[in-house]
N, C-alpha and C positions, 0 to 999 in steps of 0.2 A: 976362417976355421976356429981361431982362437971368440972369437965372440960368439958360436954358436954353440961351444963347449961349454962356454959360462952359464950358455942360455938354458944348457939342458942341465948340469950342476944346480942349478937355483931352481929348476923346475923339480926336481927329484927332492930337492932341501922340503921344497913347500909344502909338495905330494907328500912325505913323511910325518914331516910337522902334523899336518891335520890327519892324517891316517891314525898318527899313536895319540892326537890329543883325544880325537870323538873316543878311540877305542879305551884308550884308558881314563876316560874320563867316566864313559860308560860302566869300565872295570869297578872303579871305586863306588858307583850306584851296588852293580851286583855285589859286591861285599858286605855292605849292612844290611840285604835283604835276603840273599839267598840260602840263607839258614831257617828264614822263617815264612818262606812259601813253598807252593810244591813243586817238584823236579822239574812239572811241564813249563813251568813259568822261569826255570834258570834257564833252561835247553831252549826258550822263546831270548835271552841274552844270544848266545851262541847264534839263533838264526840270523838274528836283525845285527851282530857284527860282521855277516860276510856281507852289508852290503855297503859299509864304509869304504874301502879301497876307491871303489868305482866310484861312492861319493867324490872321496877327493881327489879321483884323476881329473873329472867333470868339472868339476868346481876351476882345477890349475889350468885344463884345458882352456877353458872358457874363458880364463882370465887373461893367458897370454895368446890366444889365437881364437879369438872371438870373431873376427873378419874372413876367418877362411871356414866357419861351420857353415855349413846348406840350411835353410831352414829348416827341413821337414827333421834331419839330425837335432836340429839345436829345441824341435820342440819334443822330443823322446825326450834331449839332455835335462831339461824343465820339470817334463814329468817324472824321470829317475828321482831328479832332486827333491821336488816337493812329497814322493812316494817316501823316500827313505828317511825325510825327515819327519812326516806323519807316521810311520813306524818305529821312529825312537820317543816320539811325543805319546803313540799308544801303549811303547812297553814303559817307559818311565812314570805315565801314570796307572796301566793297567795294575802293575806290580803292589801296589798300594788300594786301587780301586776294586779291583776284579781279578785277583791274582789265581784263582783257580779256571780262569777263564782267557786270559792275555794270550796264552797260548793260541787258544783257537780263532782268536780274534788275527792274530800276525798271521795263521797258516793261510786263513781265508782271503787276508790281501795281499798276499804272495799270488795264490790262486787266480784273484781278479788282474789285478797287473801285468801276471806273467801273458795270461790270455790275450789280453789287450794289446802288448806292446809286443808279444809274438803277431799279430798278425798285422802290427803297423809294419814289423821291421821284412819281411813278406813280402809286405807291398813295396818297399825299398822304393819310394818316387826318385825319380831321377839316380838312382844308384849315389844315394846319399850316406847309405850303410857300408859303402866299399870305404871310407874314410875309418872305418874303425875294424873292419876287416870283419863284417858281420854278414857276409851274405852268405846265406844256408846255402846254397848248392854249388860253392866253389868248394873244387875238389873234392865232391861231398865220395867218392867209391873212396879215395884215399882216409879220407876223416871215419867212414866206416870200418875198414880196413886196421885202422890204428884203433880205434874204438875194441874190436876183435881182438886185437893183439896186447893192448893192456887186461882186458879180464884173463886170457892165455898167464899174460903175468903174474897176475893176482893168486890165481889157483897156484902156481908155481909157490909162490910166498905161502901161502894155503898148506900147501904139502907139505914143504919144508919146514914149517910148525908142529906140522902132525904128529911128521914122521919122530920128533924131538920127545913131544910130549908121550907118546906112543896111543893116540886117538886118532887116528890117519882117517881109519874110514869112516867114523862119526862126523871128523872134523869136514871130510870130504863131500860125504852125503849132503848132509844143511849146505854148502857152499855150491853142488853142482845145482840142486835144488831153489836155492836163491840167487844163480846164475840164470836159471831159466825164466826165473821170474824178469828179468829185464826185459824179455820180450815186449811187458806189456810194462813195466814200469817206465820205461826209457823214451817212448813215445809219449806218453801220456805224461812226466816229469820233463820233457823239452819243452811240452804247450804252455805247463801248468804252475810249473816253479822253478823255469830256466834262468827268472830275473834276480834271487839269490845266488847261483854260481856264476852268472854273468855278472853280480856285485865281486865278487875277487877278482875271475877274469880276466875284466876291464881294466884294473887295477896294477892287477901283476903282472900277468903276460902282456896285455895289449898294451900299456901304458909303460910300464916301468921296467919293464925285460931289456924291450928295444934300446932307452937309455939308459942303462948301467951297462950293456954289453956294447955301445958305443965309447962310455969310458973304460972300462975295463978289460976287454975281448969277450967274446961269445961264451966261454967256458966261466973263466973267473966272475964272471958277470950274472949268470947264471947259479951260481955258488951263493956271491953274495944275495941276491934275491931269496934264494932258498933261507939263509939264513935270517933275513929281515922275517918272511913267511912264516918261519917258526919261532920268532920272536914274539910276533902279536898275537900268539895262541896263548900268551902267559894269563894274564885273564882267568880264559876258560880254565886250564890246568888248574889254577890255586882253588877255583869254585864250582866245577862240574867235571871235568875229564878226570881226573885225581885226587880231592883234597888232600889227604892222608901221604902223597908220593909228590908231592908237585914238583918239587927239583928233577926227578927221575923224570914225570912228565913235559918239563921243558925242554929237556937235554935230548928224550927222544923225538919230541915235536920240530926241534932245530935239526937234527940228525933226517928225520924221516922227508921235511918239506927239502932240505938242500938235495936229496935225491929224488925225491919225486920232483923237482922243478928242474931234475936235469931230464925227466922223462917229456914232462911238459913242453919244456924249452924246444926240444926235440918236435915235438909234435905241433907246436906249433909255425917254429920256423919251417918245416915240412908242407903243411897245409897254408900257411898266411891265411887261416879261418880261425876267428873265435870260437867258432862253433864248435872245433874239437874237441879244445880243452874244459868248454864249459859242457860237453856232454859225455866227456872221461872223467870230468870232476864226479860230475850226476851218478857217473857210475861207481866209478870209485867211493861216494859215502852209502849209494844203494847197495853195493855187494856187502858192506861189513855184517856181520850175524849180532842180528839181537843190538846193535850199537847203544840204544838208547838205558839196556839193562847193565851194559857196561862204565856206564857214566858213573863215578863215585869210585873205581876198582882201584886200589892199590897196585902199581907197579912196582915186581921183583927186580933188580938187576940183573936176575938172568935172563927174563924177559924183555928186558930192555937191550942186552947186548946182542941175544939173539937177533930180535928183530932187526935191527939195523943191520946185523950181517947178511941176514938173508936179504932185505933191500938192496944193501948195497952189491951183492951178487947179480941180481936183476936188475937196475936201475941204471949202476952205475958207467956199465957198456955203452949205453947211449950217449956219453960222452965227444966218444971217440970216432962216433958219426961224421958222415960230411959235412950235415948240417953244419954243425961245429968248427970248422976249418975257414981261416980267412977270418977276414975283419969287417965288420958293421960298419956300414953307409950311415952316414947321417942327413937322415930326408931333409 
């Protein structure tokens, strides 16, 4: 017991280590450059850092259980790696090279990847994708189901903005309106660019949830993650989410991820399918209005307090779930 505790301790140590080096190593790139290219080319930073996590769960995976991956997994795990290192090699020179262009150069290999390695993971040879809890049609009515039930929340968070700011039914209109739009965006963003929210994912939930809620318990453990989550948004806050507010920005980004990772957490011990979280994430950044005009916006305090109260209204029930109860096995 005690030497497998160590084993998962030093595996979470490593996973971190490289998680905050790429990312802030990355960070300090975007600070001398992101004042002097255009938006598309900071918001191309932001894309290519959700797909660190799952770089280095891959990388620690690989390292200390290399003997137990399947082939046909371990050669996705290859192309992941070599994909998101050719992606940091094309924003770090695009951003100098082609900076009004990097942008569309990243979305397009998200596009090709996503495609590609959606219909390897499909073919699942030998159910080699149950090892990372990737198979699309386990418990797939439930993962719909929960899918249903966070936009339900969304709107609920939605309203309770509105009704504050006294724009309800404007506020309401655009959001029922870009709620409908999932219909076709959520299909067509699972084939097309699932391989960016499968880079957190793999990362958080699949990797790193399971061992810290084996040291910690299910709840605390969960908490902590939340908080690691909103941690490596700092970055983006100081150079595209806020410049102008970035304190306010980190405080809510730590605040908002420790709640949404208990909605997470929830939905993923529920299903044991990637698949959910990484097509609640999908939706979760598809439903926001306008997201990318709001990049730069100063955050008020009052907007910062609000928000999080209203989250934590919705979010934070899920706590107290069954999921939640009892103690993590250690596979």
């Amino acid at each position: 017991m005690g030497t497998k505790l160590n084993k998962i301790k030093k595996q979470i140590v490593v996973f971190l280590l490289a998680t905050f080096s790429i990312t802030f190593s990355m960070g300090i790139i975007m600070f001398f450059v992101y004042k002097h290219i255009d938006p598309s080319g900071v918001q191309a930073f932001a894309l290519v850092q959700m797909l660190y996590p799952a770089l280095a769960a891959i990388g620690v995976k690989i390292y200390y259980d290399r003997d137990n991956i399947p082939k046909v997994l371990m050669n996705f795990f290859k192309l992941y790696i070599i994909y998101s290192i050719l992606s940091i090699i094309i924003l770090i020179v695009g951003v100098f090279a082609f900076p009004g262009h990097v942008s569309n150069v990243i979305v397009t290999l998200v596009t090709i990847v996503s495609i590609f390695t959606f219909f390897m993971i499909m073919n699942n040879k030998d159910n080699c994708f149950e090892k990372i809890n990737m198979v699309f049609k386990k418990n797939l009515k439930t993962v719909i189901l929960l899918g249903l039930l966070y936009i339900g929340l969304k709107l609920i968070i939605v309203m309770f903005g509105g009704l504050v700011d006294g724009n309800l039914s404007e506020i309401l209109k655009k959001t029922i309106m870009r709620v409908a739009s999932l219909i076709i965006i959520v299909p067509i963003g699972v084939v097309s660019s699932f391989i960016i929210f499968f880079g957190e994912e793999l990362g958080w939930r699949g990797y790193l949830q399971p061992k810290l809620q084996v040291l910690f318990g299910k709840k605390l453990g969960v908490i902590i993650l939340g908080f690691i989550w909103g941690i490596w948004h700092l970055p983006l806050c100081f150079m595209l989410y806020s410049p102008s507010t970035p304190i306010y920005c980190v405080i809510f980004y730590i605040g908002y991820c420790i709640l949404l990772s208990i909605l997470f957490g929830f939905v993923y011990m529920k299903t044991r399918n990637l698949w959910s979280v990484i097509i609640i994430h999908l939706i979760n950044n598809s439903i926001v209005i306008d997201a990318s005009s709001a990049f730069g916006e100063p955050i008020s305090l009052k907007d910062l307090i609000l928000s999080l109260i209203f989250c934590t209204i919705v979010f934070l029930p899920f706590l107290f779930t069954k999921e939640y109860k009892g103690k993590m096995s250690i596979e």
